[in-house]
DRENDOTOR-532797 format. One record per residue (C-alpha): residue in one letter; residue number from 1; x, y, z. Coordinates in steps of 0.2 Angstrom, whole numbers. Layout:
+--------+------+-------+-------+-------+
| lodren | rose |  east | north |    up |
+--------+------+-------+-------+-------+
|      A |  NUM |     X |     Y |     Z |
...
+--------+------+-------+-------+-------+
//
This chain:
+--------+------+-------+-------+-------+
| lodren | rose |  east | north |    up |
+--------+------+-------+-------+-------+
|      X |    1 |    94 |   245 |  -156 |
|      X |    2 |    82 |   241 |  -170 |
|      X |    3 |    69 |   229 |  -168 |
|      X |    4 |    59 |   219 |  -182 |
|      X |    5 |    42 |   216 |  -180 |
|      X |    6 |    37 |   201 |  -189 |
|      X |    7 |    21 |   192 |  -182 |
|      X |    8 |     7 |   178 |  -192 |
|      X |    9 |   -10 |   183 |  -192 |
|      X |   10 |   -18 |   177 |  -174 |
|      X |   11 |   -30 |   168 |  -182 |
|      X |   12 |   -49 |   173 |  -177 |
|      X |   13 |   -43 |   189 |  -171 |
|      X |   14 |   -30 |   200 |  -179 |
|      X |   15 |   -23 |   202 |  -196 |
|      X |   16 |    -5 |   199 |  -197 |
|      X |   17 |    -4 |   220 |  -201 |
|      X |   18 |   -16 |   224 |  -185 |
|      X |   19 |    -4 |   211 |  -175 |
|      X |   20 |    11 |   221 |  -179 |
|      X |   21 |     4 |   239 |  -176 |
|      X |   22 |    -2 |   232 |  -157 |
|      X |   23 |    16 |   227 |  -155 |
|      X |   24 |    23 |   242 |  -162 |
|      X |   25 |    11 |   252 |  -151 |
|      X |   26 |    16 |   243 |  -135 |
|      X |   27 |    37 |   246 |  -138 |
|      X |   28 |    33 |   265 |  -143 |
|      X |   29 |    23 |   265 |  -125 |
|      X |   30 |    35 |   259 |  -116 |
|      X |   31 |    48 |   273 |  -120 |
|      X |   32 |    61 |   262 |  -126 |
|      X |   33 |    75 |   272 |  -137 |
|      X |   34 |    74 |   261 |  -153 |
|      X |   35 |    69 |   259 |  -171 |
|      X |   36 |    57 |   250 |  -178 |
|      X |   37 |    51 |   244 |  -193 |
|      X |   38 |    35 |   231 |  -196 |
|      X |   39 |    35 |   217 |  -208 |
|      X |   40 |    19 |   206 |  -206 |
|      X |   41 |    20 |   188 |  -213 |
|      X |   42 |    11 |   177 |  -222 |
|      X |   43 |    14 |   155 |  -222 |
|      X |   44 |    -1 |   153 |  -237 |
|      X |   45 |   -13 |   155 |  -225 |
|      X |   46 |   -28 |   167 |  -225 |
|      X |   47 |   -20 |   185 |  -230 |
|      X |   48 |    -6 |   181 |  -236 |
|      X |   49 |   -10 |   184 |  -254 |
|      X |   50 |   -15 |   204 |  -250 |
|      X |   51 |     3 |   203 |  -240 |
|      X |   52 |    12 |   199 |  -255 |
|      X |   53 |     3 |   211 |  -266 |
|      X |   54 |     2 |   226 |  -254 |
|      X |   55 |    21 |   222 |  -251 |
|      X |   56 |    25 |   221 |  -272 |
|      X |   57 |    16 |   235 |  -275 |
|      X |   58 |     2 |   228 |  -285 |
|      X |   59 |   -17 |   230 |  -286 |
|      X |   60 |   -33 |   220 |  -284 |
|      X |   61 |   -47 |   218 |  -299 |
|      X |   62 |   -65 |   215 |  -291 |
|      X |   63 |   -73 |   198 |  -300 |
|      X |   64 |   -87 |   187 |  -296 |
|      X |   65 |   -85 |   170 |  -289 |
|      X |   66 |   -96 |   156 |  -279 |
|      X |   67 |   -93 |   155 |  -261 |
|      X |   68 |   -91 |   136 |  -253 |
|      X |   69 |  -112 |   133 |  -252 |
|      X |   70 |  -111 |   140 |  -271 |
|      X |   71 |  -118 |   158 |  -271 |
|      X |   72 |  -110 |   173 |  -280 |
|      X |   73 |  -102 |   183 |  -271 |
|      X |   74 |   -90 |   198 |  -276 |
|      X |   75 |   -72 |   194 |  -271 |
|      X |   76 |   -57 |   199 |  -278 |
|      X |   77 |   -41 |   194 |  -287 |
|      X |   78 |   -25 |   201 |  -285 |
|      X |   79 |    -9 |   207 |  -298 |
|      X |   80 |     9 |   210 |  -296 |
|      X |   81 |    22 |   210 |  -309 |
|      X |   82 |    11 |   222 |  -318 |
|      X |   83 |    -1 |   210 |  -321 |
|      X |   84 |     9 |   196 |  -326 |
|      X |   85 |     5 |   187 |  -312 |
|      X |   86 |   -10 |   184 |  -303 |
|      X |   87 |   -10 |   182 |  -283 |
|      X |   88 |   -27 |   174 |  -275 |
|      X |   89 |   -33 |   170 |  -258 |
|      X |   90 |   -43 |   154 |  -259 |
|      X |   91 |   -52 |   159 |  -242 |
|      X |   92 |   -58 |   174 |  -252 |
|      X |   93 |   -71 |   162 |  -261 |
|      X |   94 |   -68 |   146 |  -253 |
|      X |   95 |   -65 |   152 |  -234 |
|      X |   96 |   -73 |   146 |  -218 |
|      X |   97 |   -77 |   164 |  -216 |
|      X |   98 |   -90 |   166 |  -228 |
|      X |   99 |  -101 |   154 |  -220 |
|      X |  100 |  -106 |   155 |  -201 |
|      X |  101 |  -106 |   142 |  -191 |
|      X |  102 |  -124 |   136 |  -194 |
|      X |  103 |  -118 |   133 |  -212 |
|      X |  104 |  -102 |   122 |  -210 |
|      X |  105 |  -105 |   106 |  -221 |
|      X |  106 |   -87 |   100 |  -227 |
|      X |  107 |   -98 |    83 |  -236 |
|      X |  108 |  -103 |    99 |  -247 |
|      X |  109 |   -94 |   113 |  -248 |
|      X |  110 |   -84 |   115 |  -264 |
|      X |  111 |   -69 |   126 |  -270 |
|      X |  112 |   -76 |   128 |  -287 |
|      X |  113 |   -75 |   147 |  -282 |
|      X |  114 |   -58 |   145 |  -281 |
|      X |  115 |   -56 |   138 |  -296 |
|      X |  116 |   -65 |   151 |  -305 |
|      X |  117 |   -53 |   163 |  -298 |
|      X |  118 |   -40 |   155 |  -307 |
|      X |  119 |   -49 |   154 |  -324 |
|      X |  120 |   -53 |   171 |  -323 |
|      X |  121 |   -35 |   174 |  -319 |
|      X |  122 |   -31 |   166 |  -334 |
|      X |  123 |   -43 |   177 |  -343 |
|      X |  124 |   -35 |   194 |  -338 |
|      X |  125 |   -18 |   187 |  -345 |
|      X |  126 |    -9 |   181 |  -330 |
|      X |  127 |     5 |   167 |  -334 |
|      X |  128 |    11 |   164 |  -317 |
|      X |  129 |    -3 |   160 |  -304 |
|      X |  130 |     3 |   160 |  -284 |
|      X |  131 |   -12 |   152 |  -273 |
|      X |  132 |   -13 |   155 |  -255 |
|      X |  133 |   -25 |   140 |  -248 |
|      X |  134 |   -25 |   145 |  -231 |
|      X |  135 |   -43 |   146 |  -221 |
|      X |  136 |   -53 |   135 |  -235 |
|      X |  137 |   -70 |   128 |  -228 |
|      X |  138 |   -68 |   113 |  -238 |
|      X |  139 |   -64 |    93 |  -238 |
|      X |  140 |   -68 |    92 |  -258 |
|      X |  141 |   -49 |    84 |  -265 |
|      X |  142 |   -49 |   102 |  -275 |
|      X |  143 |   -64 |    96 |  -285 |
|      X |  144 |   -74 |   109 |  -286 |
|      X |  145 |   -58 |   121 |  -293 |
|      X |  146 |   -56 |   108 |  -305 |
|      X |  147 |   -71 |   108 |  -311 |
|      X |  148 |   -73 |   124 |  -313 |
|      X |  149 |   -59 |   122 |  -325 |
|      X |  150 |   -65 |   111 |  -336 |
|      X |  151 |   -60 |    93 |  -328 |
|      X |  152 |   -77 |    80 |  -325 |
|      X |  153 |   -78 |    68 |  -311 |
|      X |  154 |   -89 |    52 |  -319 |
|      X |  155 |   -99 |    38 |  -313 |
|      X |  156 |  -101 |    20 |  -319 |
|      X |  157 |  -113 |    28 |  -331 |
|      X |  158 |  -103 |    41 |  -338 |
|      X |  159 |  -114 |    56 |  -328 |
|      X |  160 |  -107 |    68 |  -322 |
|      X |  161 |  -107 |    67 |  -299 |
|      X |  162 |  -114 |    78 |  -290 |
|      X |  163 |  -116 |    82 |  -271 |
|      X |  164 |   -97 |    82 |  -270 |
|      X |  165 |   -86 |    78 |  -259 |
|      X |  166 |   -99 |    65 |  -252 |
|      X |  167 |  -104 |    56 |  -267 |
|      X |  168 |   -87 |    55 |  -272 |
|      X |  169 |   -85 |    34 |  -267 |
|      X |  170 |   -97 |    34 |  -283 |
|      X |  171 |   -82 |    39 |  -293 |
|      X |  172 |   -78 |    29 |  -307 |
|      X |  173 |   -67 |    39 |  -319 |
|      X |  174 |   -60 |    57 |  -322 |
|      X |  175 |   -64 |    65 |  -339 |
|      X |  176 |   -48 |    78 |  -344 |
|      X |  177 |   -53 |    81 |  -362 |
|      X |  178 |   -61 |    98 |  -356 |
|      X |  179 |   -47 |   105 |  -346 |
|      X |  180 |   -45 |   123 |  -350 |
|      X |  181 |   -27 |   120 |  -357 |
|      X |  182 |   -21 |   140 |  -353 |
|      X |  183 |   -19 |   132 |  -334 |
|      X |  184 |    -5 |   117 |  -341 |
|      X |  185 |     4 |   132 |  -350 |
|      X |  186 |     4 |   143 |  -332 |
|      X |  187 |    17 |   141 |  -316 |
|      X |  188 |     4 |   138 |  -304 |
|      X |  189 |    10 |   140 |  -286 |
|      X |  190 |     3 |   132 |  -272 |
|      X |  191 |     8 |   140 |  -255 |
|      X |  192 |     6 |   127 |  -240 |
|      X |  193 |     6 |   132 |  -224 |
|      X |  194 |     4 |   113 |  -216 |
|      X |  195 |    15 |    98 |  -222 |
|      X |  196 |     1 |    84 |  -222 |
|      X |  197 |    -3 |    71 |  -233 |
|      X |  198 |   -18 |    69 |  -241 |
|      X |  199 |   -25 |    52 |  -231 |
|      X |  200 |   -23 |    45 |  -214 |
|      X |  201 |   -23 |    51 |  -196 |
|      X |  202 |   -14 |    65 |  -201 |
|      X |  203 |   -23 |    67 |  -218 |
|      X |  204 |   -35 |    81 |  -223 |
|      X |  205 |   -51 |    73 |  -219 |
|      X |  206 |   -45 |    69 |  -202 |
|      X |  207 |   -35 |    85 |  -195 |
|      X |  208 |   -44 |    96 |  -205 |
|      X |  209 |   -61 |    91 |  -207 |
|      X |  210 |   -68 |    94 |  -190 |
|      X |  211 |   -59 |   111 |  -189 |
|      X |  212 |   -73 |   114 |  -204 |
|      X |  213 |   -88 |   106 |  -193 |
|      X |  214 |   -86 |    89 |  -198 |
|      X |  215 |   -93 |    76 |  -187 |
|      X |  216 |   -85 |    59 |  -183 |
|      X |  217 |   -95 |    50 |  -196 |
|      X |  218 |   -93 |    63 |  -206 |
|      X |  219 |   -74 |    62 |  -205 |
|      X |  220 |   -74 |    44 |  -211 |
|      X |  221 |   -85 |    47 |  -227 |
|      X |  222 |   -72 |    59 |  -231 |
|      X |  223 |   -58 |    49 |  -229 |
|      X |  224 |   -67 |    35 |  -240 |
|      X |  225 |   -71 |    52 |  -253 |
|      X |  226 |   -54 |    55 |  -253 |
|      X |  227 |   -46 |    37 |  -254 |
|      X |  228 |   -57 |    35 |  -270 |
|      X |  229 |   -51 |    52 |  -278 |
|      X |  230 |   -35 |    44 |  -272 |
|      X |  231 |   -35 |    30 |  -281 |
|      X |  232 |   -46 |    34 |  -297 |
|      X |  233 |   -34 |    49 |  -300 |
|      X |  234 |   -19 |    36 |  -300 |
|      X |  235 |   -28 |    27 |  -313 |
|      X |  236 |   -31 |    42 |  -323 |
|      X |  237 |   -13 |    52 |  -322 |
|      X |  238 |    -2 |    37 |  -315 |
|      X |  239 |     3 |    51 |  -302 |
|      X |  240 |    -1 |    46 |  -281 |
|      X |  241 |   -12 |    59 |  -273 |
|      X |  242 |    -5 |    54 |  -257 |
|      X |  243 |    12 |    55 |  -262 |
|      X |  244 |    16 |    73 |  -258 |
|      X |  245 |    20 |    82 |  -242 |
|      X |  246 |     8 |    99 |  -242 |
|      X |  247 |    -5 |    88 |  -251 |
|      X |  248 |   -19 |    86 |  -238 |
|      X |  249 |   -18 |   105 |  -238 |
|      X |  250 |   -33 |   116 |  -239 |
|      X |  251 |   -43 |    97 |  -240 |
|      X |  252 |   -33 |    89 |  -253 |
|      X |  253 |   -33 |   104 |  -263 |
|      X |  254 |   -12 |   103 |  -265 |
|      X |  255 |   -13 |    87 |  -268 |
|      X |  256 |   -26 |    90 |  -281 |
|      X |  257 |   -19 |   104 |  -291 |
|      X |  258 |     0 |    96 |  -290 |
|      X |  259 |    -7 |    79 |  -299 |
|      X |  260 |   -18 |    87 |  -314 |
|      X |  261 |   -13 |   103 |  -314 |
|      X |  262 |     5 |   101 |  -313 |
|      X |  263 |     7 |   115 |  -299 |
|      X |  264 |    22 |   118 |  -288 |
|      X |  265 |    17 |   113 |  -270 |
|      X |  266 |    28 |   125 |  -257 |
|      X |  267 |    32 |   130 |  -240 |
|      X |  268 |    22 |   145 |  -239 |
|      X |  269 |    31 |   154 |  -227 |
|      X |  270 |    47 |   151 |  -238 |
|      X |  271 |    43 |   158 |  -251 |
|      X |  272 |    33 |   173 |  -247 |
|      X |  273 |    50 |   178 |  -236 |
|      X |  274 |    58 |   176 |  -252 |
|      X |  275 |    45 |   184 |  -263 |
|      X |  276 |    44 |   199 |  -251 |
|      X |  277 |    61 |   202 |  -249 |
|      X |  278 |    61 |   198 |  -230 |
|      X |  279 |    82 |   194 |  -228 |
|      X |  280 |    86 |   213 |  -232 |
|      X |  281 |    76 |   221 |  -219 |
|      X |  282 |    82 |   206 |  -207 |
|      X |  283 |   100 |   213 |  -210 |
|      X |  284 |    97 |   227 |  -199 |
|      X |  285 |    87 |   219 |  -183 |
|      X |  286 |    96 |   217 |  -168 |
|      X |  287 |    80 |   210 |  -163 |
|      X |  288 |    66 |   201 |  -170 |
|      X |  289 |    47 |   198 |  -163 |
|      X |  290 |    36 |   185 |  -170 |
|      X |  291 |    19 |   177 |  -166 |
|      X |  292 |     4 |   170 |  -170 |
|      X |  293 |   -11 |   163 |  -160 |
|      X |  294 |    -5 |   148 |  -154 |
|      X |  295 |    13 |   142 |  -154 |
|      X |  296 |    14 |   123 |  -153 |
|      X |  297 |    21 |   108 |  -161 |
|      X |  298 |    10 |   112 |  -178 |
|      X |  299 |    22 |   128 |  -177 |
|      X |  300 |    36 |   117 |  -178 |
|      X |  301 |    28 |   109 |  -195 |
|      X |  302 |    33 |   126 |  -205 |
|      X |  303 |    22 |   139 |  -199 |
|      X |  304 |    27 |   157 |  -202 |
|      X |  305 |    34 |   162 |  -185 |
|      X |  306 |    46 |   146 |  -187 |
|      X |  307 |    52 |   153 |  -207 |
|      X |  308 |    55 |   169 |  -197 |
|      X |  309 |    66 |   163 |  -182 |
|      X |  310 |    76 |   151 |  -195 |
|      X |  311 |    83 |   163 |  -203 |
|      X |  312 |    85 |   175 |  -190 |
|      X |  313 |    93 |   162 |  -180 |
|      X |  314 |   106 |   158 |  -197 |
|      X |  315 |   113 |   176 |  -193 |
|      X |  316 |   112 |   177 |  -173 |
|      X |  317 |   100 |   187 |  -173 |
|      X |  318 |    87 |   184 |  -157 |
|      X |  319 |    71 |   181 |  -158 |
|      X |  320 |    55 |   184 |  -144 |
|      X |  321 |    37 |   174 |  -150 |
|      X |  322 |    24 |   180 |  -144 |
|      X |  323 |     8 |   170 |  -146 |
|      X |  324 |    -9 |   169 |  -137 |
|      X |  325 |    -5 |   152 |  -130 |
|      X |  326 |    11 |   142 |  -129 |
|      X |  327 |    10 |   124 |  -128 |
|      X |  328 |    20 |   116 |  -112 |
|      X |  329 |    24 |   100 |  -122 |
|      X |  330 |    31 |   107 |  -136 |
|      X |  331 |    40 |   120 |  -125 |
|      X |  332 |    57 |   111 |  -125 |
|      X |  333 |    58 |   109 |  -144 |
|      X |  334 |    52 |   127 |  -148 |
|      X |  335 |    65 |   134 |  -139 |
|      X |  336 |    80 |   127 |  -152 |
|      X |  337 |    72 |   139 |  -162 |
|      X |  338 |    66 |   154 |  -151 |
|      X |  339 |    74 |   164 |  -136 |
|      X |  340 |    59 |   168 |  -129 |
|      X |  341 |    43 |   161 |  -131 |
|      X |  342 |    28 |   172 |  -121 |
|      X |  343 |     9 |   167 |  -120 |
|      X |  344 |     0 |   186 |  -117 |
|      X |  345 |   -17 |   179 |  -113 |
|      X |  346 |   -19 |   181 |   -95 |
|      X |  347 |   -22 |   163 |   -87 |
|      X |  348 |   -39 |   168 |   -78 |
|      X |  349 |   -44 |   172 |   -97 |
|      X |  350 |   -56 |   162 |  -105 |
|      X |  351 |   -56 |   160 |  -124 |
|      X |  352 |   -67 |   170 |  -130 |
|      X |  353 |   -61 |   184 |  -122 |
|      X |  354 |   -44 |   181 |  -126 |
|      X |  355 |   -48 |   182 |  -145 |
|      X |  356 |   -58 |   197 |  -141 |
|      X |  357 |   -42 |   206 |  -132 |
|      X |  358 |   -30 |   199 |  -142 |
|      X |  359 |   -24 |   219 |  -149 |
|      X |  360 |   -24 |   224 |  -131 |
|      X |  361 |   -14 |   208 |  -124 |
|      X |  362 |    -1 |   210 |  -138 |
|      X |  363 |     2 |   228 |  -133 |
|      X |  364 |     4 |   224 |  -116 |
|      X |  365 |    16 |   209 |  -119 |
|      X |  366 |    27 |   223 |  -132 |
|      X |  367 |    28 |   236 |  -118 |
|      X |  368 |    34 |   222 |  -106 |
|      X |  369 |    47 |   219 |  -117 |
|      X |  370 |    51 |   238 |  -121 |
|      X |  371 |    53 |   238 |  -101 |
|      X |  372 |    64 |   224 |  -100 |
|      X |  373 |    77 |   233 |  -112 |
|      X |  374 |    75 |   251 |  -105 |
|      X |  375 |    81 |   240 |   -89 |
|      X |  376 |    94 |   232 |   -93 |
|      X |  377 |    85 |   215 |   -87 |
|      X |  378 |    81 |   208 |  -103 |
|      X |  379 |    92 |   197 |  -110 |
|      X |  380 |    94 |   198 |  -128 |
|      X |  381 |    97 |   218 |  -127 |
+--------+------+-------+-------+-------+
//
């Protein structure tokens, strides 16, 4: 038997990698006569760019950049296709992770970080440009990355607005003459791991905007922000911000970058299977294990245990999730996808120390499994 090992990050807790080592560990303990082989995933979200390089065989360059609250910071940018093309994380300059949770303020955390990544990308002679928007800290419309290319968001009086994302219902009109024209002559890549719109109550400001320590209140100045970007960006391209699945990614971010920028907005977990070359190692599993932190119903919106059990499903191949938490209402339709769905937190388990034993509990949930098939018991042996 050989088994794939093809697990998401668990978010807060384990890398994607670190997730497939615990479950490799728990098989190996259980005595199990197999093989194995690990490929962690990534659906766009934090680590999925480093995936994609470390899986292509490129390398990183060290830059500077500006962190969401605008100081420097050293981050770095990554290159595959010997340098041809450029592969960046926008959580490495844009991410929740760089601030702590004192320092959350999505009415003023920008991505301009991001968008310096992309000009210095540019710089360094890449002409294809893949962006992993996973993890972002902000609720800015991408106006901060556009900015820092060269695009200028304007008031009634032709100045120049500042305090973004708050001040953007001040937004009168959107100034293009500046753009750095390298980036219309680039395939820009957008990587989405969520399929929401940019407005509503499933928009960015809504969904997202708490997860990034936004208050009530504050949710509904940034729905009003991003209406007004919304609707002054229409005037200005003739192009609906709102119009795109993916958009509300990453706080409008997608949406942003597909309008001005002309950038392709896709399923993240699609194309990094593609991109790594996940179909042949698939070919020789007789079993696949998948996971991430929580399986749920936004699971079933494209997240990368789903991309996995698609295709592993197209070739009847079975597939065991294994996830710190399963959600009971979305139980019913998870299970068109997967044949076993397993939660390996123990219920007595409080969060925090569930994230803290999230290695150990994904070991222990692999050796169960390993059990299962020396005995016979498990069903998909």
């Amino acid at each position: 038997m050989h088994i794939l090992i093809a697990p998401n990050a668990f978010k807060n807790s384990l890398s994607a990698k670190d997730a497939s080592e615990a479950i490799r560990l728990g098989l190996l303990r259980s005595g199990l006569s197999c093989s194995l082989s690990c490929f962690p995933i990534g659906d766009g979200g934090d680590g999925t760019a480093s995936l994609i390089v470390e899986s292509l065989g490129g390398f990183f360059d060290e830059v500077t950049a500006h962190d969401p609250l605008r100081r420097e910071i050293k981050t770095s940018i990554g290159f595959i296709d010997h340098g041809k093309s450029a592969v960046i994380e926008m959580a490495d300059s844009s991410g929740i992770k760089l601030l702590r949770k004192q320092e959350l303020d999505p009415l003023h955390a920008s991505s301009f970080g991001t968008g310096e990544l992309i000009r210095k990308a540019l710089e360094k002679g890449a002409r294809r440009i893949i962006l992993g928007i996973g993890g972002s800290a902000t609720v800015d419309g991408g106006c901060g990355a556009l900015e820092a290319l060269g695009i200028r968001f304007l008031d009634r009086l032709k100045k120049e607005l500042t305090g973004l994302p708050e001040n953007l219902p001040g937004l009168d009109s959107i100034d293009l003459s500046g753009i750095d024209k390298r980036i219309l002559e680039t395939e820009l890549v957008i990587l989405c791991d969520v399929n929401n719109f940019l407005l509503g109550e499933k928009g960015a400001a809504a969904v997202f905007g708490p997860q990034k320590g936004a208050s009530e209140n504050d949710v509904q100045v940034l729905e009003k922000a991003m209406q007004k970007l919304r609707d002054i960006s229409l005037v200005c391209t003739g192009k609906d911000m709102n119009a795109h699945r993916h958009g509300g990614a990453a706080g409008g971010i997608a949406a942003a970058m597909h309008i001005f920028l002309n950038a392709r907005l896709e399923q993240g977990i699609e194309y990094f299977l593609d991109i790594t070359g996940f179909d042949e190692e698939l070919q020789k599993a007789d079993l696949v294990i998948t996971g991430e932190g929580r399986i749920d119903l936004q699971t079933l919106e494209g997240k990368g245990p789903l991309g996995v059990a698609k295709r592993a499903k197209k070739k009847n191949i079975p597939v065991s999730a294994l996830g710190g938490q399963v959600s009971e209402e979305a139980y019913s339709q998870l299970k068109n996808y997967f044949d076993e769905l397993k939660a390996i937190n123990k219920p007595a388990e409080n969060l925090n120390a569930a994230v803290k034993n999230t290695a150990f509990n994904l070991n222990q949930a692999a050796y169960e499994i390993g059990i299962e098939l020396k005995s016979g018991k498990y069903k998909y042996e």
